[in-house]
N, CA, C and O atoms as a GROMACS GRO file, in nm:
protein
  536
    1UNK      N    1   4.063   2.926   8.232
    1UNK     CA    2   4.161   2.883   8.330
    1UNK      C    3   4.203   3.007   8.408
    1UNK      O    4   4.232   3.116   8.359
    2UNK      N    5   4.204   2.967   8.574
    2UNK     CA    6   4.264   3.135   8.623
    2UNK      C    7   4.404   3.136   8.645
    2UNK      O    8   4.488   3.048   8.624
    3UNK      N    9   4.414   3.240   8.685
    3UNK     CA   10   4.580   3.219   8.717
    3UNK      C   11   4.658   3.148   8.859
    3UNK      O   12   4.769   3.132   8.911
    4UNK      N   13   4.560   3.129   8.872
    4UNK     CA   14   4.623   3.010   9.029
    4UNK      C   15   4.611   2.859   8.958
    4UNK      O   16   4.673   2.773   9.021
    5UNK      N   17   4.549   2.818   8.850
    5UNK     CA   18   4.552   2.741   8.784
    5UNK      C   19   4.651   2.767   8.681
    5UNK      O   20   4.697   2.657   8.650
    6UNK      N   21   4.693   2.837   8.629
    6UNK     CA   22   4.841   2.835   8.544
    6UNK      C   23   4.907   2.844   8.600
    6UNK      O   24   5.008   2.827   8.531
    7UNK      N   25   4.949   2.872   8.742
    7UNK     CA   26   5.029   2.885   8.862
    7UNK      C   27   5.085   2.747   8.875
    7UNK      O   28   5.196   2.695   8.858
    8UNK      N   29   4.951   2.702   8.915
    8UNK     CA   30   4.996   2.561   8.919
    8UNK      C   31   5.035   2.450   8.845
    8UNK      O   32   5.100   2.353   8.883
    9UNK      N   33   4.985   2.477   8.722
    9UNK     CA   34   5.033   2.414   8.633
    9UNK      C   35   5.171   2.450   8.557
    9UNK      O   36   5.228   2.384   8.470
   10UNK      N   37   5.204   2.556   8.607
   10UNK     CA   38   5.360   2.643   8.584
   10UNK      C   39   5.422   2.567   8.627
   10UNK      O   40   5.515   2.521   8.561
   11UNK      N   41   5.391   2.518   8.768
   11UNK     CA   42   5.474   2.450   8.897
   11UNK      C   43   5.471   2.311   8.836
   11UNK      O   44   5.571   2.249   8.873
   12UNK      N   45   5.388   2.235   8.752
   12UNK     CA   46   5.437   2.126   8.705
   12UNK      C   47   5.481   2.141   8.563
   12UNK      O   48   5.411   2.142   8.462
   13UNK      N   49   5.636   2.154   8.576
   13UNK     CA   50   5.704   2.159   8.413
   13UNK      C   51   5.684   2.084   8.317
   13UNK      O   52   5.727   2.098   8.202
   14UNK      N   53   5.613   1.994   8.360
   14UNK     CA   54   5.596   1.852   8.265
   14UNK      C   55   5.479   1.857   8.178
   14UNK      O   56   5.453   1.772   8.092
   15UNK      N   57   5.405   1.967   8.207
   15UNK     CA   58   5.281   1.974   8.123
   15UNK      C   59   5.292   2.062   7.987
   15UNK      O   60   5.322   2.181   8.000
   16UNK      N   61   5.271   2.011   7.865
   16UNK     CA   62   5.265   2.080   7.728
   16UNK      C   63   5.160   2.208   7.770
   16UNK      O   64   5.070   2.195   7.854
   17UNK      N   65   5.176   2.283   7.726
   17UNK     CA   66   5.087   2.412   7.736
   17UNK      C   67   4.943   2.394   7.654
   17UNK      O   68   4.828   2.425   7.688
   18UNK      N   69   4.985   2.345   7.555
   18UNK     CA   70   4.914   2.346   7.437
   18UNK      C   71   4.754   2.227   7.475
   18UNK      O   72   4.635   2.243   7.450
   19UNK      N   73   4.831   2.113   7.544
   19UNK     CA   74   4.756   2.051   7.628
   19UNK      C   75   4.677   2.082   7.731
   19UNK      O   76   4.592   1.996   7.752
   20UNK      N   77   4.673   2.184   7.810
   20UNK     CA   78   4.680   2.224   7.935
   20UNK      C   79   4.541   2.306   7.871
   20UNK      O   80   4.431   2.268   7.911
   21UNK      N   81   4.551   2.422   7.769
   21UNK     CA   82   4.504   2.470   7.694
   21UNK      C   83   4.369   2.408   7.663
   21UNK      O   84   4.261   2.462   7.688
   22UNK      N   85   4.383   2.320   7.620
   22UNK     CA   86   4.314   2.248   7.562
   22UNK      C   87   4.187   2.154   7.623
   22UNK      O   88   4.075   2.118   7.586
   23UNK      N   89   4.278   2.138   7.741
   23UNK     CA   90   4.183   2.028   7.834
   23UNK      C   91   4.061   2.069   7.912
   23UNK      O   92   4.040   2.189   7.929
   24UNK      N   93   3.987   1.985   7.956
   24UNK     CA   94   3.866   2.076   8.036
   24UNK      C   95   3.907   2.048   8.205
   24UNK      O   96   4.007   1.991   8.250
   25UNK      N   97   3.791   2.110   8.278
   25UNK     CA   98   3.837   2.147   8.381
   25UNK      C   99   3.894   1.993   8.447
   25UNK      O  100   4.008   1.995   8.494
   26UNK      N  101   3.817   1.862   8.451
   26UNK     CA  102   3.853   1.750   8.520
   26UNK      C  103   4.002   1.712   8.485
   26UNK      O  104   4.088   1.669   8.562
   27UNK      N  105   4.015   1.744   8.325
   27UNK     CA  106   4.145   1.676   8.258
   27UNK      C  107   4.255   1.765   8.351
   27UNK      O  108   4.347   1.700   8.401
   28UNK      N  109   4.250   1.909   8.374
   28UNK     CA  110   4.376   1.994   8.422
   28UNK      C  111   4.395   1.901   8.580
   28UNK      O  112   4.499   1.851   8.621
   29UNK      N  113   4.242   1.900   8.656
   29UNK     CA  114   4.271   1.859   8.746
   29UNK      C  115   4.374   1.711   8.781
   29UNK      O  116   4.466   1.713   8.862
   30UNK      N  117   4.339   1.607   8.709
   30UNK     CA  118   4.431   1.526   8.668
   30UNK      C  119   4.532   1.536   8.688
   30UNK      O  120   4.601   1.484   8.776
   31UNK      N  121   4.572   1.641   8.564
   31UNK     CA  122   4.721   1.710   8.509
   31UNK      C  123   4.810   1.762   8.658
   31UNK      O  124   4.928   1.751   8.688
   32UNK      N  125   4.708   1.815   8.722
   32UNK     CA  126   4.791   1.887   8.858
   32UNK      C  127   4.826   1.724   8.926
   32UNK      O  128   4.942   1.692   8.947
   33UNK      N  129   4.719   1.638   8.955
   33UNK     CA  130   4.741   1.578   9.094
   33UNK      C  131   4.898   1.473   9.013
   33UNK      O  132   5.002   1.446   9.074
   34UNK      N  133   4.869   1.438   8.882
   34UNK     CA  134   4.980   1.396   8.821
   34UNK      C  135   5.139   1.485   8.855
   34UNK      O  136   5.242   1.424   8.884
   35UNK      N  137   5.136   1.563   8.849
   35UNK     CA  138   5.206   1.714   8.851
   35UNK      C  139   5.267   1.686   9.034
   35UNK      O  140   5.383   1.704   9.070
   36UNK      N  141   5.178   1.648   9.103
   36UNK     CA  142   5.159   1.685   9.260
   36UNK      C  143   5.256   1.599   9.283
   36UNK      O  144   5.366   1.619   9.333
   37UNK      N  145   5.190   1.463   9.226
   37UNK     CA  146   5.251   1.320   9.320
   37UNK      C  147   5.413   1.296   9.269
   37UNK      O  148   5.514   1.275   9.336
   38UNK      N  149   5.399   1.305   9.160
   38UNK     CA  150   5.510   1.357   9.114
   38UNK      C  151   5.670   1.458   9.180
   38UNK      O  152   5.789   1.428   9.186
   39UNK      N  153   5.585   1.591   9.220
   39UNK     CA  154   5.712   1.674   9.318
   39UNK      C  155   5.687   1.602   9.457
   39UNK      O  156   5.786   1.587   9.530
   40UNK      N  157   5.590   1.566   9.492
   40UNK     CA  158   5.654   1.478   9.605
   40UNK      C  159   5.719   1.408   9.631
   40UNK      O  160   5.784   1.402   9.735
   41UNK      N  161   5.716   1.291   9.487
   41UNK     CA  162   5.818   1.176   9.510
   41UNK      C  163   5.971   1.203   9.507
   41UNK      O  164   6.066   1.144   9.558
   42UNK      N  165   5.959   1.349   9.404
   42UNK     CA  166   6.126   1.401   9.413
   42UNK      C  167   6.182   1.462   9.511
   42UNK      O  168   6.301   1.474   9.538
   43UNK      N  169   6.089   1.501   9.565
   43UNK     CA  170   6.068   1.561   9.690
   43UNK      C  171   6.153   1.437   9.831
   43UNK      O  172   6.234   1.475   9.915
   44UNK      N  173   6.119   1.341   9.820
   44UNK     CA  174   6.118   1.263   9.896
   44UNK      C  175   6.278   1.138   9.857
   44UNK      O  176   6.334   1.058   9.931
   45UNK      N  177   6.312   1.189   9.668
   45UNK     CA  178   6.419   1.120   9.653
   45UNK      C  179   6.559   1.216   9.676
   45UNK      O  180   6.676   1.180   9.685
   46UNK      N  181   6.518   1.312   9.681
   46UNK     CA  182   6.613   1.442   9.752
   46UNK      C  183   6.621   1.464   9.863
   46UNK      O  184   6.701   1.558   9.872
   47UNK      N  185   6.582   1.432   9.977
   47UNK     CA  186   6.595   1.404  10.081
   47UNK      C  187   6.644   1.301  10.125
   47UNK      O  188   6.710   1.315  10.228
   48UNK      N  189   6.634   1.177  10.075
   48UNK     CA  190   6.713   1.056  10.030
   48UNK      C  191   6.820   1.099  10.031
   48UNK      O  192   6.892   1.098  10.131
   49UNK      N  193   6.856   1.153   9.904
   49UNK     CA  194   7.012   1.146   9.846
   49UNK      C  195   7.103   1.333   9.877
   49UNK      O  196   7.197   1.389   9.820
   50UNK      N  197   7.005   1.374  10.002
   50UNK     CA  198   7.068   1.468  10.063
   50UNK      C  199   7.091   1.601   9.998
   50UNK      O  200   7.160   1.693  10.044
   51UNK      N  201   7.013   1.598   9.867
   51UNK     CA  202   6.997   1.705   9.801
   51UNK      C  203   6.876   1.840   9.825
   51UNK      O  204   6.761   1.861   9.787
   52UNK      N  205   6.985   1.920   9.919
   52UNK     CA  206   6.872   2.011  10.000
   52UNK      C  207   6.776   2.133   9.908
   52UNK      O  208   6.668   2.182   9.942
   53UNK      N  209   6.844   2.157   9.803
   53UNK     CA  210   6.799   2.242   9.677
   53UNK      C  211   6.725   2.199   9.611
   53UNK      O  212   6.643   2.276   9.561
   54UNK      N  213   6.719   2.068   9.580
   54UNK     CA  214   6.618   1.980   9.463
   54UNK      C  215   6.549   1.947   9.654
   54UNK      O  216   6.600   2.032   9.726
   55UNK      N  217   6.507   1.903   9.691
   55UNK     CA  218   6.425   1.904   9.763
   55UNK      C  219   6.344   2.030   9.820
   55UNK      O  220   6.221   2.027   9.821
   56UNK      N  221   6.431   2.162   9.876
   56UNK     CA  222   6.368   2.275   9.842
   56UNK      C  223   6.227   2.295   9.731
   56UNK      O  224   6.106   2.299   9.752
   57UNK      N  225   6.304   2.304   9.617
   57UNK     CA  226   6.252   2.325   9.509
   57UNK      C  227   6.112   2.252   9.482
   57UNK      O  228   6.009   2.312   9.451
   58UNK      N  229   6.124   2.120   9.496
   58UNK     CA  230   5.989   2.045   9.481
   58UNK      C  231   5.917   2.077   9.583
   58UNK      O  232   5.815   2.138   9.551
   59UNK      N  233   5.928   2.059   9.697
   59UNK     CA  234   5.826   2.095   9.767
   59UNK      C  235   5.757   2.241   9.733
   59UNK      O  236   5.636   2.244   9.754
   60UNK      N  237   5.803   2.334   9.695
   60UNK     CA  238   5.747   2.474   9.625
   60UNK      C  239   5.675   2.454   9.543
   60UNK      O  240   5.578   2.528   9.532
   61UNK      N  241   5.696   2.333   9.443
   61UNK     CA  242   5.604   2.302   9.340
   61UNK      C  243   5.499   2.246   9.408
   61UNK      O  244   5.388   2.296   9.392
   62UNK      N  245   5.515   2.155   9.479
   62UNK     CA  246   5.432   2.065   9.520
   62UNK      C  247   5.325   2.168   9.587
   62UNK      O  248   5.216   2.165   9.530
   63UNK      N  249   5.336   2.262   9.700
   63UNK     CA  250   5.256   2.362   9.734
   63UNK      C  251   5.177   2.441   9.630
   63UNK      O  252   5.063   2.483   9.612
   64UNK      N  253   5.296   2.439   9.568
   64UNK     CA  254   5.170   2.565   9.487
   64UNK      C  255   5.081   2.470   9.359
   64UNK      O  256   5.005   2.529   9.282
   65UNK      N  257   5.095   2.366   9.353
   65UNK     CA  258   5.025   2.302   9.305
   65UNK      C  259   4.870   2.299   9.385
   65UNK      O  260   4.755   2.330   9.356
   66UNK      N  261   4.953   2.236   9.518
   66UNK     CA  262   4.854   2.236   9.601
   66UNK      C  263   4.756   2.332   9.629
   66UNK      O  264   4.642   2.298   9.659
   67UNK      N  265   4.796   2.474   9.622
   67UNK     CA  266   4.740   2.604   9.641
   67UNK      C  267   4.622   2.668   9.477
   67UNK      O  268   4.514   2.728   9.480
   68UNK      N  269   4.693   2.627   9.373
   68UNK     CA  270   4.580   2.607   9.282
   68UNK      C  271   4.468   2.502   9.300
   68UNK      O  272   4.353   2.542   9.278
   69UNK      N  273   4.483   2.377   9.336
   69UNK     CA  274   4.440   2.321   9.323
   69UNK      C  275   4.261   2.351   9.463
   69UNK      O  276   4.147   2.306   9.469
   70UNK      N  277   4.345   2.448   9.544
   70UNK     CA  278   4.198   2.474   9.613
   70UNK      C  279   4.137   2.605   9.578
   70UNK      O  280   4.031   2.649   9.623
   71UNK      N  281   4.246   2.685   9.460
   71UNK     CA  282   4.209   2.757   9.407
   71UNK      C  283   4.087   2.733   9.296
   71UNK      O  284   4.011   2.822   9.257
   72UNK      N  285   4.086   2.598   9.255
   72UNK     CA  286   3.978   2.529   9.170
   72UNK      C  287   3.917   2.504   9.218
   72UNK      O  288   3.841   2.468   9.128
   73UNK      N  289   3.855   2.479   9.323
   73UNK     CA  290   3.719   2.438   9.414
   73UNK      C  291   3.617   2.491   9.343
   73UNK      O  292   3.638   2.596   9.282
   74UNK      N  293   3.510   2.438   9.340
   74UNK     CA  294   3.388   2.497   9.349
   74UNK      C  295   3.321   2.502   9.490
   74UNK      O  296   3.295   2.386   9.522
   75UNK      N  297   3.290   2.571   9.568
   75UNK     CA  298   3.246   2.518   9.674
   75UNK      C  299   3.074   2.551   9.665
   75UNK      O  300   2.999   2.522   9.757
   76UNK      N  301   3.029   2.615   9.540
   76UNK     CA  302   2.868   2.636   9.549
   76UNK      C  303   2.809   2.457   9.515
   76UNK      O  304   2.738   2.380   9.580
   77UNK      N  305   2.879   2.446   9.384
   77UNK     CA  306   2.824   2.345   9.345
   77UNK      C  307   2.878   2.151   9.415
   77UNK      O  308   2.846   2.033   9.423
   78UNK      N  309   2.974   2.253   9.446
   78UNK     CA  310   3.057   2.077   9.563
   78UNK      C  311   3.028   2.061   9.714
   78UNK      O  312   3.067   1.965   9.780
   79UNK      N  313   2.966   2.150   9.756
   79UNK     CA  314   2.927   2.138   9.882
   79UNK      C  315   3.039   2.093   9.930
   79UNK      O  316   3.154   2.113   9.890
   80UNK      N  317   2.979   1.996  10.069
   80UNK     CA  318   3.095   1.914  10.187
   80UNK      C  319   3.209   1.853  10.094
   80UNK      O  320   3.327   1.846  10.130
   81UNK      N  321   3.169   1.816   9.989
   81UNK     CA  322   3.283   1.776   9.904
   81UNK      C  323   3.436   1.835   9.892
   81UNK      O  324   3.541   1.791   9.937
   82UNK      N  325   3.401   1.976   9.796
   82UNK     CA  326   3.467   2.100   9.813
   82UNK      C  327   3.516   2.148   9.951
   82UNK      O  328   3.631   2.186   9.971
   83UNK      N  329   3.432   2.144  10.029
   83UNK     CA  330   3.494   2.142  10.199
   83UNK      C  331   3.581   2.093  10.205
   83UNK      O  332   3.686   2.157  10.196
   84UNK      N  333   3.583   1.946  10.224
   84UNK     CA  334   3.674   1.853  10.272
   84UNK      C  335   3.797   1.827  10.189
   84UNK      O  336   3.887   1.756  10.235
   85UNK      N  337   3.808   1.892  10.042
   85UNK     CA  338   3.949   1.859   9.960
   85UNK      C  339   4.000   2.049  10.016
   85UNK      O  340   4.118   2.072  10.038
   86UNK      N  341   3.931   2.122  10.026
   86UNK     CA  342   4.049   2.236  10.070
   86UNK      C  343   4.050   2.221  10.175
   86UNK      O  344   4.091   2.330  10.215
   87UNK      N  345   4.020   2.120  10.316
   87UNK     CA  346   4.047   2.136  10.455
   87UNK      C  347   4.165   2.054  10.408
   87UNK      O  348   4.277   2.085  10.448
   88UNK      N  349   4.144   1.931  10.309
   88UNK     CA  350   4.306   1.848  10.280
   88UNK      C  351   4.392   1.903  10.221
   88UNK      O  352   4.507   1.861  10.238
   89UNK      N  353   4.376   1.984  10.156
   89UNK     CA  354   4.498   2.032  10.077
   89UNK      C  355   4.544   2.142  10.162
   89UNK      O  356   4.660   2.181  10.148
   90UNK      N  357   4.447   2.209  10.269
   90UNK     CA  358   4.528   2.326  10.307
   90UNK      C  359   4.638   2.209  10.446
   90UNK      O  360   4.759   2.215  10.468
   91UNK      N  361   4.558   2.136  10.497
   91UNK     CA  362   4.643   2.025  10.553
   91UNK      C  363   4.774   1.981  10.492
   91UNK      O  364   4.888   2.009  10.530
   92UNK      N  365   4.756   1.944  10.443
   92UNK     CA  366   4.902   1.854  10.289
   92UNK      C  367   4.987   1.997  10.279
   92UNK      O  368   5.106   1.978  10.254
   93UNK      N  369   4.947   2.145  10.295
   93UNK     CA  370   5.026   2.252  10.224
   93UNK      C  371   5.137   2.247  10.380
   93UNK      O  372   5.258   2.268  10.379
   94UNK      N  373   5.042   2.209  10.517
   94UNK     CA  374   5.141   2.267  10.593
   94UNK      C  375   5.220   2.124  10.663
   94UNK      O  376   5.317   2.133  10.738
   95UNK      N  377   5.169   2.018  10.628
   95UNK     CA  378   5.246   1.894  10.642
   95UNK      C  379   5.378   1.944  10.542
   95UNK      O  380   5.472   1.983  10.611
   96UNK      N  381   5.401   1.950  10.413
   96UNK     CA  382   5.472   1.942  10.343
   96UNK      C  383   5.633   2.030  10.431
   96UNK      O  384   5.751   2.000  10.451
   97UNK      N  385   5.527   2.163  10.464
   97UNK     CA  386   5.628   2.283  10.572
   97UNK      C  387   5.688   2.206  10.667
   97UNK      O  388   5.807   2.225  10.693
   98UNK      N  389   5.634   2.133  10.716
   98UNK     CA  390   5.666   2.074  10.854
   98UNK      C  391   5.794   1.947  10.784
   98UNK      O  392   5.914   1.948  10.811
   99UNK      N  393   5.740   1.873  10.714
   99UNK     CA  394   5.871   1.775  10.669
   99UNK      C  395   5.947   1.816  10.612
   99UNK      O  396   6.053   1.753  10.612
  100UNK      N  397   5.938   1.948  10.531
  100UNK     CA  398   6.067   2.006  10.503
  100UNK      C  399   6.173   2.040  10.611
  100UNK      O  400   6.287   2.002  10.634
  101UNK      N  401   6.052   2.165  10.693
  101UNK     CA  402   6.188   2.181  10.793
  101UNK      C  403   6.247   2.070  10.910
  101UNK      O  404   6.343   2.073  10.987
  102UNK      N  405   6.152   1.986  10.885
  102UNK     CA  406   6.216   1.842  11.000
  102UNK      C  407   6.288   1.790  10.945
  102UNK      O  408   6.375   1.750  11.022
  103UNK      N  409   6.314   1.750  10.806
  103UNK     CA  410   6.390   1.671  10.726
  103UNK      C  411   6.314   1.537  10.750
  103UNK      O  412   6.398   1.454  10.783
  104UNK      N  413   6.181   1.477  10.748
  104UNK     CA  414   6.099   1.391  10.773
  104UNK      C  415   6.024   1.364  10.681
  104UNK      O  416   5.925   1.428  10.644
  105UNK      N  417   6.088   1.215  10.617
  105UNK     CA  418   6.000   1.125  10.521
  105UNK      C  419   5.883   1.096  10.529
  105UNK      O  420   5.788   1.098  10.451
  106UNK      N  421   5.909   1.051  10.702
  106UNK     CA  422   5.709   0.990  10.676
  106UNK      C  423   5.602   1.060  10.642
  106UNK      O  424   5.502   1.028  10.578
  107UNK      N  425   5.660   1.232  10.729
  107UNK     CA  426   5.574   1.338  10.696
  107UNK      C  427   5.564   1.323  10.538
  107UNK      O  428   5.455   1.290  10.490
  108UNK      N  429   5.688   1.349  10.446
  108UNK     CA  430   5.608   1.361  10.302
  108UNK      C  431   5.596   1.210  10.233
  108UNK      O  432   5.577   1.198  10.112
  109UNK      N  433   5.610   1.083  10.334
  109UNK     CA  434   5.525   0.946  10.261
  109UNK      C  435   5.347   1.012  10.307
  109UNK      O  436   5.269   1.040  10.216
  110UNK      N  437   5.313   1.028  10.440
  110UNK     CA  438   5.204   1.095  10.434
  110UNK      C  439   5.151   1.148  10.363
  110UNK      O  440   5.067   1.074  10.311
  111UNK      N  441   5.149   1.285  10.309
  111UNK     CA  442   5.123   1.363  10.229
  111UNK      C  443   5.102   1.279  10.041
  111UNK      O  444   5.010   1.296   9.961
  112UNK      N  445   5.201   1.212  10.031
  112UNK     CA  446   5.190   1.138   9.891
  112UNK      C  447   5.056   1.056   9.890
  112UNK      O  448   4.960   1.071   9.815
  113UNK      N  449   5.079   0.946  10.014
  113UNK     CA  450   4.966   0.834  10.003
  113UNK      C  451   4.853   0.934  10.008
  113UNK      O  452   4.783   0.924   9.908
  114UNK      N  453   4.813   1.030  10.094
  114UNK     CA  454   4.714   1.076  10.055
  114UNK      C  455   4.651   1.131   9.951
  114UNK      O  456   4.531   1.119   9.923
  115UNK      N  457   4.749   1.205   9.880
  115UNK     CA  458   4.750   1.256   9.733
  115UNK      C  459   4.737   1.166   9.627
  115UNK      O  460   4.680   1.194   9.521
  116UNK      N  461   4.803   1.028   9.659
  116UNK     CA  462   4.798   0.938   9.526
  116UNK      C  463   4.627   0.875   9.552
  116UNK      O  464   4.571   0.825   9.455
  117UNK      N  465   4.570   0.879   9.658
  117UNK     CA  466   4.455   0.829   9.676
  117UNK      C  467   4.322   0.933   9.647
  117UNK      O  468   4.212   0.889   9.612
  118UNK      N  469   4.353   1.077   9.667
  118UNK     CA  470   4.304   1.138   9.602
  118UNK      C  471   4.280   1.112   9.403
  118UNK      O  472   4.179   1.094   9.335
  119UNK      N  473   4.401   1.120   9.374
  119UNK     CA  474   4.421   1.153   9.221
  119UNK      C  475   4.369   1.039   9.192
  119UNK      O  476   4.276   1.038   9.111
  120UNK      N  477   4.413   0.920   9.251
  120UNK     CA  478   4.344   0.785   9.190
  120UNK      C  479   4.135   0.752   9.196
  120UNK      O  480   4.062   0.670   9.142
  121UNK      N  481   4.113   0.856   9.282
  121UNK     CA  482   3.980   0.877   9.318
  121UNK      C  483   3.950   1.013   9.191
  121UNK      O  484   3.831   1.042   9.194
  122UNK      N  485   3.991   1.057   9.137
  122UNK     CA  486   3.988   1.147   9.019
  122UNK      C  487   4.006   1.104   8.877
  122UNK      O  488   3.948   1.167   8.789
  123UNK      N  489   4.096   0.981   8.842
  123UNK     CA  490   4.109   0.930   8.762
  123UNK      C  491   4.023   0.856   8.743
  123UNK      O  492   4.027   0.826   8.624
  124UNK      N  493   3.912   0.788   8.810
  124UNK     CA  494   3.792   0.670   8.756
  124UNK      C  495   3.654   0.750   8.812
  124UNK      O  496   3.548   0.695   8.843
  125UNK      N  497   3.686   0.902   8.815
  125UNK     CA  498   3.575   0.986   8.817
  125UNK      C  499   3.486   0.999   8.668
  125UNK      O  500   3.527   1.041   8.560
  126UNK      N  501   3.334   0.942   8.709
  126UNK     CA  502   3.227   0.946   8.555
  126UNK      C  503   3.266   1.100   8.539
  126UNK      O  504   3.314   1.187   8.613
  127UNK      N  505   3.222   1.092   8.401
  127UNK     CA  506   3.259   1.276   8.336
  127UNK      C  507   3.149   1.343   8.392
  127UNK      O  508   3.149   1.458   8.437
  128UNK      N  509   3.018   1.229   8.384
  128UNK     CA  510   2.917   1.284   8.430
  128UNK      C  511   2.846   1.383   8.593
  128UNK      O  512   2.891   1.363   8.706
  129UNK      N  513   2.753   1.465   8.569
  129UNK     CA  514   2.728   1.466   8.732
  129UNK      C  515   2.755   1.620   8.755
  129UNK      O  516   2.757   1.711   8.672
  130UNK      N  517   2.784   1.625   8.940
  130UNK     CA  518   2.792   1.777   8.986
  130UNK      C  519   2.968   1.755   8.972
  130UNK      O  520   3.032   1.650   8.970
  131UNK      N  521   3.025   1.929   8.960
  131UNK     CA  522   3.116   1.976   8.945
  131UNK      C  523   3.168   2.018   9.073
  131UNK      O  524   3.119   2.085   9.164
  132UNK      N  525   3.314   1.948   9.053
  132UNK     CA  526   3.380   2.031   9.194
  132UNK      C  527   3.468   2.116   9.165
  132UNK      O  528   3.527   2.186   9.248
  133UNK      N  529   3.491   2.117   9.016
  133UNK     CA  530   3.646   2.271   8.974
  133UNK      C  531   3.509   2.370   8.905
  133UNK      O  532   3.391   2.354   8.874
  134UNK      N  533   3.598   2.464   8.905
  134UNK     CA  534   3.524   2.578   8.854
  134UNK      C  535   3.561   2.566   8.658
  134UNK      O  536   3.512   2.650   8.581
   0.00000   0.00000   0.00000
């Protein structure tokens, strides 16, 4: 595991270490986008309820989640694949900037639906096959 991957998984508090540890590369990936959709939604209930600090805060997670998470790319063995999730995530890193400082939901409903459609496209991934984390 590198350290932009414990980075990110730092950034989601919710993960046992011991687990994290333990898992292989698809399972962490999981673990993050779980981790992701997650500070967004708090992200998005703090802005709601006008809480500018807990909204702060998640979105930081939510980035640097995001920022491991293209830190895991493979891009030898994922080709256009690998392309196209760090052209999205570096996308999603500066959407997130932008609805923070706008104070704009849709911007981070955006950013979620795309993320939950990602992770849900990761979750009924065969174990089998080419690798896109390192």
């Amino acid at each position: 595991m590198n350290a932009f991957t414990k980075r990110a998984l730092f950034s989601y508090g919710a993960v046992k270490q011991t687990g994290a540890d333990t898992a292989d590369s698809r399972e962490l990936v999981q673990l993050l986008f779980q981790g992701l959709t997650d500070r967004i939604a708090a992200t998005r209930n703090a802005l709601a309820s006008g809480n500018r600090e807990e909204r702060t805060a998640s979105v930081s997670k939510a980035q640097k989640i995001l920022f491991g998470l293209r830190q895991c790319l493979d891009f030898e063995n994922g080709g256009e694949l690998a392309r196209n999730l760090d052209a999205l995530y570096d996308y999603s890193i500066r959407r997130l900037t932008v609805g923070h400082s706008t104070e704009n939901d849709e911007v981070f409903k955006e950013v979620f639906e795309l993320m939950v459609q990602i992770r849900d496209a990761w979750n009924v991934m065969p174990t089998k096959g080419p690798t896109l984390v390192q």
